[in-house]
Gaussian input, Z-matrix of N, CA and C with variables (Angstrom, degrees):
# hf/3-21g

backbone

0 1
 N
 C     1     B1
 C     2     B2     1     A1
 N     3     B3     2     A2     1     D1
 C     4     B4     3     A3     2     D2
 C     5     B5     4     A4     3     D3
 N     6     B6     5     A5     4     D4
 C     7     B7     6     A6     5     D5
 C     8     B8     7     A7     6     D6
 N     9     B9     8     A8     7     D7
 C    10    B10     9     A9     8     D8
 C    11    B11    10    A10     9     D9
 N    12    B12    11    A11    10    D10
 C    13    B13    12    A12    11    D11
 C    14    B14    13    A13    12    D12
 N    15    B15    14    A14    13    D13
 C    16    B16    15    A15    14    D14
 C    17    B17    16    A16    15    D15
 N    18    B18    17    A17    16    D16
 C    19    B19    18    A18    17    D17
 C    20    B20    19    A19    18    D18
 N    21    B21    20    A20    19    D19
 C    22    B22    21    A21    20    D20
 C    23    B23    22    A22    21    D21
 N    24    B24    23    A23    22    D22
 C    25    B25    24    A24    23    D23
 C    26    B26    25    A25    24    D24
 N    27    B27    26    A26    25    D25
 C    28    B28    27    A27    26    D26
 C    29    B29    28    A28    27    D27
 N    30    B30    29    A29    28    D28
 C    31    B31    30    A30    29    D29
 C    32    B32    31    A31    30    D30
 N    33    B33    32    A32    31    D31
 C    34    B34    33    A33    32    D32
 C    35    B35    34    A34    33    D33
 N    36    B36    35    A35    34    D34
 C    37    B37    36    A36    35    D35
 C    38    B38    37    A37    36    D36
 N    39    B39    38    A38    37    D37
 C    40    B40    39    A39    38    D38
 C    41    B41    40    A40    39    D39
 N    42    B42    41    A41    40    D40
 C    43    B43    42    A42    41    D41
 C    44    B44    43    A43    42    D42
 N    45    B45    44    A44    43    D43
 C    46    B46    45    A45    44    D44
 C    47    B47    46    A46    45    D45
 N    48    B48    47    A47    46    D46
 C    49    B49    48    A48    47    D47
 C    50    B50    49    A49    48    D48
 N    51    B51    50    A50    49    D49
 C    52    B52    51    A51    50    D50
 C    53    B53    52    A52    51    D51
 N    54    B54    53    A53    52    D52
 C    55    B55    54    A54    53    D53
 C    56    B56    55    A55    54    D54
 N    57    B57    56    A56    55    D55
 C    58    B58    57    A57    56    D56
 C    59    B59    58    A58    57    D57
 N    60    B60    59    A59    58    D58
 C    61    B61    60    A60    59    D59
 C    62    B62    61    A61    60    D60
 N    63    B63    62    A62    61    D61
 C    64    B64    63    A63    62    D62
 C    65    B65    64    A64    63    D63
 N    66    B66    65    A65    64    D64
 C    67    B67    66    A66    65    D65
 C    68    B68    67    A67    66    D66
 N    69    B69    68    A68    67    D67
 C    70    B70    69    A69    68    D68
 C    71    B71    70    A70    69    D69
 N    72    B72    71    A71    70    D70
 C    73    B73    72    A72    71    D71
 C    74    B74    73    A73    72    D72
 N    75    B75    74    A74    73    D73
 C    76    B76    75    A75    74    D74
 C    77    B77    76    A76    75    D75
 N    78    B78    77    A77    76    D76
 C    79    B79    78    A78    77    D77
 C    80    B80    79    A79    78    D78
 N    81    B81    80    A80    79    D79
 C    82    B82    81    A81    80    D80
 C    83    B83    82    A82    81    D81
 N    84    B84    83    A83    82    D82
 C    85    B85    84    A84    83    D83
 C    86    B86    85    A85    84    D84
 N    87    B87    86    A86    85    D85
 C    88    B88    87    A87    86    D86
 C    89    B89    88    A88    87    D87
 N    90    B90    89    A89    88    D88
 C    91    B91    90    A90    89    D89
 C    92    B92    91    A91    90    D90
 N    93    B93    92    A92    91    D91
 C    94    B94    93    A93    92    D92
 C    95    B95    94    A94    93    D93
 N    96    B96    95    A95    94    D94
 C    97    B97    96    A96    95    D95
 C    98    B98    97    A97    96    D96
 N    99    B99    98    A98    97    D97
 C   100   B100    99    A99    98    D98
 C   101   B101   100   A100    99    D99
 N   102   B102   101   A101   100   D100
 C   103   B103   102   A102   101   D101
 C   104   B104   103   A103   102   D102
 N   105   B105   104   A104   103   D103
 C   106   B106   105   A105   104   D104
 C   107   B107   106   A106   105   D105
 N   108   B108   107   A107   106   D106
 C   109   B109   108   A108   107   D107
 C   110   B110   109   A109   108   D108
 N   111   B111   110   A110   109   D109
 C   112   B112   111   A111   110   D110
 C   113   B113   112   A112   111   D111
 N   114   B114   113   A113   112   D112
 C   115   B115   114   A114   113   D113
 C   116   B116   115   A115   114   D114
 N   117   B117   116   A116   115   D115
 C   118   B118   117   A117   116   D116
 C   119   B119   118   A118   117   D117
 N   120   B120   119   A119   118   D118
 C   121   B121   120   A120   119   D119
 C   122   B122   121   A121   120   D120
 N   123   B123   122   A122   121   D121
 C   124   B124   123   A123   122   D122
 C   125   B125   124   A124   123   D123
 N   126   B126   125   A125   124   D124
 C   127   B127   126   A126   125   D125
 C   128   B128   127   A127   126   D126
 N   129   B129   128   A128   127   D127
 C   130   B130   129   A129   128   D128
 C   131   B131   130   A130   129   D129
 N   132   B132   131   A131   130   D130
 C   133   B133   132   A132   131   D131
 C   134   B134   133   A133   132   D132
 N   135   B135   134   A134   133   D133
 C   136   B136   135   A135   134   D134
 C   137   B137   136   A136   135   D135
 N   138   B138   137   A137   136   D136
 C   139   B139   138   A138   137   D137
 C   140   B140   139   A139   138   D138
 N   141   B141   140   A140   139   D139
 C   142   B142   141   A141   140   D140
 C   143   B143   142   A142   141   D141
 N   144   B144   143   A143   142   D142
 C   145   B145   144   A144   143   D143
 C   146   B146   145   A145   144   D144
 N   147   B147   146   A146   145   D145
 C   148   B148   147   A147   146   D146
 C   149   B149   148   A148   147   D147
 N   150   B150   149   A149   148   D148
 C   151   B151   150   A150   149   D149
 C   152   B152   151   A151   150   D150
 N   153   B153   152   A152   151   D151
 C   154   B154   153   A153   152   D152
 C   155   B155   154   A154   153   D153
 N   156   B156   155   A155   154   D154
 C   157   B157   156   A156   155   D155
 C   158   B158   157   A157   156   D156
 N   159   B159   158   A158   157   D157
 C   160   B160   159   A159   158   D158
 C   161   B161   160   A160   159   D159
 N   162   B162   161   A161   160   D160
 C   163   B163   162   A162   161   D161
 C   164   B164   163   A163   162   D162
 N   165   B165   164   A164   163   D163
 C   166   B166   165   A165   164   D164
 C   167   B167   166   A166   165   D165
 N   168   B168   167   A167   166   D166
 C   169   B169   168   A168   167   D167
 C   170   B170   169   A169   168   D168
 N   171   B171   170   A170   169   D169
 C   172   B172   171   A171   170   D170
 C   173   B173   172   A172   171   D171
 N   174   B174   173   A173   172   D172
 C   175   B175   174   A174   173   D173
 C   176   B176   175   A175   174   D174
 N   177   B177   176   A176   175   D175
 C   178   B178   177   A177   176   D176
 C   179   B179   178   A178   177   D177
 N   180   B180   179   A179   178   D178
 C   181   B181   180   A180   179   D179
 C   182   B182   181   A181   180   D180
 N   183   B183   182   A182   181   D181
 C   184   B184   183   A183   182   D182
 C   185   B185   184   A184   183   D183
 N   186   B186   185   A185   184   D184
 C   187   B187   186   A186   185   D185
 C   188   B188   187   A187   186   D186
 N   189   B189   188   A188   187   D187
 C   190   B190   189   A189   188   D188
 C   191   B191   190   A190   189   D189
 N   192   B192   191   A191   190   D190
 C   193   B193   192   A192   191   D191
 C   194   B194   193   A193   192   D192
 N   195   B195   194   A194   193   D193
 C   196   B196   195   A195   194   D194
 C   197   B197   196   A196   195   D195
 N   198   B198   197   A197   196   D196
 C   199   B199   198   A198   197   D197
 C   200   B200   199   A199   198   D198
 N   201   B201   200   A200   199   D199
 C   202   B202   201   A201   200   D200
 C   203   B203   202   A202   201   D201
 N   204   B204   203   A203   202   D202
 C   205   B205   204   A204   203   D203
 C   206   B206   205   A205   204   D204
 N   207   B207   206   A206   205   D205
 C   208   B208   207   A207   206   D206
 C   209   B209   208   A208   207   D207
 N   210   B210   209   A209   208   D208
 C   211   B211   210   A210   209   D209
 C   212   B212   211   A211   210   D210
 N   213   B213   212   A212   211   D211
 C   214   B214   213   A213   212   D212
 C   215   B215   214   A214   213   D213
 N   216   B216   215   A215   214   D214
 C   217   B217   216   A216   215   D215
 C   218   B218   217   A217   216   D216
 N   219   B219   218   A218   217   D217
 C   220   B220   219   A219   218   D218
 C   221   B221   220   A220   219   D219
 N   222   B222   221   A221   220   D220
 C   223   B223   222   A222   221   D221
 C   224   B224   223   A223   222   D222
 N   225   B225   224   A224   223   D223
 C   226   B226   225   A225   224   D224
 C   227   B227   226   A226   225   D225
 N   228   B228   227   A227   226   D226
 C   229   B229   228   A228   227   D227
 C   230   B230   229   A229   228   D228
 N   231   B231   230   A230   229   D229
 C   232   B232   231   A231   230   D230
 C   233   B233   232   A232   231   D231
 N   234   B234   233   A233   232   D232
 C   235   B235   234   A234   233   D233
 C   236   B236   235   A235   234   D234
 N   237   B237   236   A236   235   D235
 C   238   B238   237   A237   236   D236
 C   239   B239   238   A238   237   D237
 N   240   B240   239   A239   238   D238
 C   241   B241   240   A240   239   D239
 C   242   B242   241   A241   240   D240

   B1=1.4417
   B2=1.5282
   B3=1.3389
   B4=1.5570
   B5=1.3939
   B6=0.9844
   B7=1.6299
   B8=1.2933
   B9=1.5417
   B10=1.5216
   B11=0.7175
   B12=1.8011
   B13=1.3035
   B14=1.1332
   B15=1.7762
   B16=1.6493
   B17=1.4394
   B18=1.8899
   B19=1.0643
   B20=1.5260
   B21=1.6110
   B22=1.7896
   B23=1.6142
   B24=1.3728
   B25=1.7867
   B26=1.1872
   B27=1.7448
   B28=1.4394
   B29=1.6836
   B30=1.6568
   B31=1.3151
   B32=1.8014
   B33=1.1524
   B34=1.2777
   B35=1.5001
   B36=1.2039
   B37=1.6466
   B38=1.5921
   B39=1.4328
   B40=2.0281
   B41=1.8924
   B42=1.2840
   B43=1.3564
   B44=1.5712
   B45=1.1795
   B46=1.3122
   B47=1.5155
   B48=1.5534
   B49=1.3625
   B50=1.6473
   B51=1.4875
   B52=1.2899
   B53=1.5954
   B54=1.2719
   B55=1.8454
   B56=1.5076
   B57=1.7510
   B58=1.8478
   B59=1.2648
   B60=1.2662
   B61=1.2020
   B62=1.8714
   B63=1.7631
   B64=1.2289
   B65=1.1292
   B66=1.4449
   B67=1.6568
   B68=1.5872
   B69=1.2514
   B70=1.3511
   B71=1.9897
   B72=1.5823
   B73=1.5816
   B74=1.3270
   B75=1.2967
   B76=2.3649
   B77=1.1170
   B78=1.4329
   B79=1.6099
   B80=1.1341
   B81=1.1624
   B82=1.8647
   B83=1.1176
   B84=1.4180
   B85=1.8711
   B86=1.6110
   B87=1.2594
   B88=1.5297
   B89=2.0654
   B90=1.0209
   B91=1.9686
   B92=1.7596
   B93=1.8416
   B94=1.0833
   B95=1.8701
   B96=1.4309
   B97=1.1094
   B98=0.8729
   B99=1.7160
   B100=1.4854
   B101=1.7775
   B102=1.1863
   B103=1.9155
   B104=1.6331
   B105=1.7283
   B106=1.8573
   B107=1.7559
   B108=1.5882
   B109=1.7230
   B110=1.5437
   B111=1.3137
   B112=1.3486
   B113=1.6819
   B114=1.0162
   B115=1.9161
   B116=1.3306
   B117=1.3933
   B118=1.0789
   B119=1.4457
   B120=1.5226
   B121=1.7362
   B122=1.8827
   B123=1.3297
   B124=1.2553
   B125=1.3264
   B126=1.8612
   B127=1.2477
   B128=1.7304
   B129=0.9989
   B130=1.3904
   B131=1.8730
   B132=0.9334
   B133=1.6590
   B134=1.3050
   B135=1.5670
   B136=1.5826
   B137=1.8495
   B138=1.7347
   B139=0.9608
   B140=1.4514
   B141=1.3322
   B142=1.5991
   B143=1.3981
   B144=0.9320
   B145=1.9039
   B146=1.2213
   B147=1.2933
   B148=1.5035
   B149=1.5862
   B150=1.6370
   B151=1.2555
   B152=1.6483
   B153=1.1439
   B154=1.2695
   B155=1.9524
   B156=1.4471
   B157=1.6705
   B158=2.0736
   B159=1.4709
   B160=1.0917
   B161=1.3049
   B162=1.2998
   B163=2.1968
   B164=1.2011
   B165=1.6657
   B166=1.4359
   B167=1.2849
   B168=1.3991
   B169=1.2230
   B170=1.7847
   B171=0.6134
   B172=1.4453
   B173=1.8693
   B174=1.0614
   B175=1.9004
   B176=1.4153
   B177=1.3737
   B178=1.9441
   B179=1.1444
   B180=1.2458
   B181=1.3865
   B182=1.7289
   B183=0.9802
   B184=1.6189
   B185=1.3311
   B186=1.4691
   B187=1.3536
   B188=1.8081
   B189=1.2961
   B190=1.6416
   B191=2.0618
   B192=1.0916
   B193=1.7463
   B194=1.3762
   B195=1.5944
   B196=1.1505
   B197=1.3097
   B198=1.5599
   B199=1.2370
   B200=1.2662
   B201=1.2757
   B202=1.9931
   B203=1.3303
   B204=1.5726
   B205=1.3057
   B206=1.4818
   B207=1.9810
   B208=1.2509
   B209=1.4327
   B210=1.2491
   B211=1.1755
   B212=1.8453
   B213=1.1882
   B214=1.1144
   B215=1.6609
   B216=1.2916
   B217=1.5962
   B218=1.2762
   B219=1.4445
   B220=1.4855
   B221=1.5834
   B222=1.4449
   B223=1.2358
   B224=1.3523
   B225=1.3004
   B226=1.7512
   B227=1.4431
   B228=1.3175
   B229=1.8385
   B230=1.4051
   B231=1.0936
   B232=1.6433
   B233=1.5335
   B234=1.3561
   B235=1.7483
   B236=1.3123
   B237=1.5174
   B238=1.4093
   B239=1.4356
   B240=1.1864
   B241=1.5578
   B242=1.5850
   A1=108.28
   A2=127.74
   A3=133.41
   A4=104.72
   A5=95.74
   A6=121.92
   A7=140.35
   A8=122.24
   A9=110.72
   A10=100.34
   A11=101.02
   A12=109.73
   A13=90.10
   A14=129.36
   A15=114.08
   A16=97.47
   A17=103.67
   A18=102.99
   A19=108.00
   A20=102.85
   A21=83.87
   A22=77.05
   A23=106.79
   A24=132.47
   A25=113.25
   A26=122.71
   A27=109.44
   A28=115.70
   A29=104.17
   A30=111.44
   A31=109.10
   A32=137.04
   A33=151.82
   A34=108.24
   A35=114.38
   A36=129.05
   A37=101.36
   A38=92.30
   A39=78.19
   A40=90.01
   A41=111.96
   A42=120.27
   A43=122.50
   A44=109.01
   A45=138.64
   A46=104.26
   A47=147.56
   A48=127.97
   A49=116.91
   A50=129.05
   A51=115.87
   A52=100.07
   A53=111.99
   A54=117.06
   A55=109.25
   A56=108.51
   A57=119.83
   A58=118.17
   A59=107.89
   A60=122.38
   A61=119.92
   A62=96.58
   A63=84.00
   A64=165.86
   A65=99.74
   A66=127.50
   A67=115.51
   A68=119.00
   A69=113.72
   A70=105.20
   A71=101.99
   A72=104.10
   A73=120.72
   A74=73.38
   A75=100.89
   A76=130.56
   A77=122.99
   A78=121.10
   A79=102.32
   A80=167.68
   A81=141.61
   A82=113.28
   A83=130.62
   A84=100.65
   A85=82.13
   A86=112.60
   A87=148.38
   A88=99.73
   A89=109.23
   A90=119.06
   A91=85.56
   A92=111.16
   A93=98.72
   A94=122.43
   A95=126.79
   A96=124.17
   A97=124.23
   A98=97.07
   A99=114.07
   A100=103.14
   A101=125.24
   A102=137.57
   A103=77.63
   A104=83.46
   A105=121.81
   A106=112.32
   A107=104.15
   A108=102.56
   A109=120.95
   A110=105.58
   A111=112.10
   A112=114.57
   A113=110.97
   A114=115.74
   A115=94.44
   A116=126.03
   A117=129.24
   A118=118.39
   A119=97.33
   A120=106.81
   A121=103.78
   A122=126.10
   A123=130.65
   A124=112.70
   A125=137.19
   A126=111.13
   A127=122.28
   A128=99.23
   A129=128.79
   A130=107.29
   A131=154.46
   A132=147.97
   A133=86.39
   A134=113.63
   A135=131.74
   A136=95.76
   A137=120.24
   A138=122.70
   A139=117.85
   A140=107.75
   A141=124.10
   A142=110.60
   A143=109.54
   A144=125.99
   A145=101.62
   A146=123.63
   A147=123.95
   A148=127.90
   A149=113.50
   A150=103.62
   A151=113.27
   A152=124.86
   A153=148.84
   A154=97.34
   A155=76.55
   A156=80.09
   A157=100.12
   A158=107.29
   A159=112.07
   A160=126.57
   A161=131.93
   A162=137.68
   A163=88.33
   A164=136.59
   A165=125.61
   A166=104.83
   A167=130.58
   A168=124.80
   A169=88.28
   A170=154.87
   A171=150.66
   A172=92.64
   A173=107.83
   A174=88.84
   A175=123.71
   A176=108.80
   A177=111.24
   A178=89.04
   A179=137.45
   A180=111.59
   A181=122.20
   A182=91.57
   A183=98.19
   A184=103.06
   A185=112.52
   A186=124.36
   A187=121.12
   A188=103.51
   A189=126.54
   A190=95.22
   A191=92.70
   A192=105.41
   A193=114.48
   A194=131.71
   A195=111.00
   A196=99.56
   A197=144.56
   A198=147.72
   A199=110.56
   A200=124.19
   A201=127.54
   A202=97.19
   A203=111.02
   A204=116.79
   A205=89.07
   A206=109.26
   A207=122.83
   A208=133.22
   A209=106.86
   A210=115.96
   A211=116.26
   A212=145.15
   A213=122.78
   A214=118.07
   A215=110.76
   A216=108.09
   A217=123.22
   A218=107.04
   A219=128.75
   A220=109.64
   A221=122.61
   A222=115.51
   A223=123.68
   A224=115.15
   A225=129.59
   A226=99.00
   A227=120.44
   A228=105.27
   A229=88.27
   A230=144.08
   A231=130.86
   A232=103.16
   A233=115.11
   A234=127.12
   A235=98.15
   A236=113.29
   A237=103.26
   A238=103.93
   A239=120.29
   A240=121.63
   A241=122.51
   D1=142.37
   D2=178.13
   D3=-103.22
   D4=144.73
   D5=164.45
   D6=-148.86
   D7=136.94
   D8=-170.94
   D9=-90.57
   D10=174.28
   D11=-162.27
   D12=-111.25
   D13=152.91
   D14=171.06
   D15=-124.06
   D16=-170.46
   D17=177.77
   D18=-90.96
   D19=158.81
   D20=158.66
   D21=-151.16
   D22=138.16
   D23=-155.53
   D24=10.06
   D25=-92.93
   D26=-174.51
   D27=-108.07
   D28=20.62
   D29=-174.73
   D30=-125.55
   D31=-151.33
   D32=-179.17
   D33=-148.52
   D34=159.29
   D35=-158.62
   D36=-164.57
   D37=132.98
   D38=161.74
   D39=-95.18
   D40=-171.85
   D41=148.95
   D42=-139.48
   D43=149.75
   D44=-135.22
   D45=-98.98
   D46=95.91
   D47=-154.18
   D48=-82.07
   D49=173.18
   D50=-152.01
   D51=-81.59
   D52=-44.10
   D53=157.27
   D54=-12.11
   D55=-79.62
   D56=163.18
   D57=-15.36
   D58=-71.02
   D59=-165.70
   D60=-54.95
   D61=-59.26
   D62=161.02
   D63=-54.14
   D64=-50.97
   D65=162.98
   D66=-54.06
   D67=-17.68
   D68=-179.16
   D69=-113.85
   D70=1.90
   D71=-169.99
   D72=30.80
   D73=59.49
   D74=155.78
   D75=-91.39
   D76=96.81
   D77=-163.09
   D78=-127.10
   D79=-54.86
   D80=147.45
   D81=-117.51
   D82=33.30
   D83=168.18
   D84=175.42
   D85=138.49
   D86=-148.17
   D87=-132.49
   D88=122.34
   D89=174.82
   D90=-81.76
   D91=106.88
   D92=159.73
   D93=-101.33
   D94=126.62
   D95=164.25
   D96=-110.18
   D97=142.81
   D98=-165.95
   D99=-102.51
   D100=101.86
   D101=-170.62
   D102=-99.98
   D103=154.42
   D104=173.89
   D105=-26.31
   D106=-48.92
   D107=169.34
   D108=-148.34
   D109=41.64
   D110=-179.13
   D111=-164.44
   D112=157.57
   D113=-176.26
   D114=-104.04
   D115=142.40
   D116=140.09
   D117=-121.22
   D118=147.58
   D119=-171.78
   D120=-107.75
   D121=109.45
   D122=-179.82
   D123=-102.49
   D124=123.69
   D125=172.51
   D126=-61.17
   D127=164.45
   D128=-176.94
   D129=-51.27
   D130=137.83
   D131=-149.63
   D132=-155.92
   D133=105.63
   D134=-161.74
   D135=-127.61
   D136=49.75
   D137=-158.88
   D138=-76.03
   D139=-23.51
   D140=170.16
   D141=-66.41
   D142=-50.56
   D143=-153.44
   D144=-15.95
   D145=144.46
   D146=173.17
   D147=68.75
   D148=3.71
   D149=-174.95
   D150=-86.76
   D151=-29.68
   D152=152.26
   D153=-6.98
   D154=-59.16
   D155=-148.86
   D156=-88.80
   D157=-16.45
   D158=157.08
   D159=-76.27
   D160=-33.63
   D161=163.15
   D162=-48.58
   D163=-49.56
   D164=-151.43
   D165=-75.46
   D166=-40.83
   D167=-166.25
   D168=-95.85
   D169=11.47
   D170=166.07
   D171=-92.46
   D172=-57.52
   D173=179.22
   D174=-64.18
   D175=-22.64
   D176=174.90
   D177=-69.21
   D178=-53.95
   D179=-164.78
   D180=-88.54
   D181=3.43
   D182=165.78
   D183=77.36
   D184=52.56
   D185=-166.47
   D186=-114.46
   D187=-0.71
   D188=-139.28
   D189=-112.44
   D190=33.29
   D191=-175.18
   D192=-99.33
   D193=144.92
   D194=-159.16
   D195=-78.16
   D196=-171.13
   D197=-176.65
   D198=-120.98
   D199=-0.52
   D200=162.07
   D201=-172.08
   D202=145.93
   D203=-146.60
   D204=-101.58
   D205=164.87
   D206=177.02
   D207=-46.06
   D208=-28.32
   D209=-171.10
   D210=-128.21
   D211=111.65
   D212=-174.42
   D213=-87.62
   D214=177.28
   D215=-165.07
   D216=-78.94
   D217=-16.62
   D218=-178.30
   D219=-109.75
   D220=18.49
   D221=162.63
   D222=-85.23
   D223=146.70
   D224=-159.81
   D225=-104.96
   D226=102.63
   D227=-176.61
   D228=-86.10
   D229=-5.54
   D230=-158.44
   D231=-87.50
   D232=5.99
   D233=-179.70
   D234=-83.97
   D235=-27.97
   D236=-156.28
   D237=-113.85
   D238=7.94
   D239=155.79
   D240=-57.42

């Protein structure tokens, strides 16, 4: 696909159409790489976001417990001697 490039004040920009934008969920800031002869523009992968604030409310509520324990009841350590 082509695109111009325009100005925007003392620099250049392409722009990105709203179609683009969506389908790839681009909302302010793009991983740009620069490869041997070509740019590629990747969105941004914000895979954490919010967990911070989700552990926290998972420990007020006393939620932050493992979900199956380290060791099970029927394990044989004498295999691993």
């Amino acid at each position: 696909m082509e695109v111009s490039i325009i100005k925007i004040g003392n620099s250049k920009g392409l722009r990105l159409s709203k179609t683009i934008l969506k389908k790839y969920d681009i909302k302010d800031s793009v991983d740009l790489i620069l490869e041997e002869d070509q740019i590629v523009i990747k969105p941004v992968s914000r895979t954490r976001q919010g967990w911070d604030k989700a552990f926290e409310k998972m420990s007020q509520n006393n939620e932050d417990h493992p979900l199956m324990d380290d060791v099970f009841e029927d394990e044989d350590f004498e295999e691993w001697k």
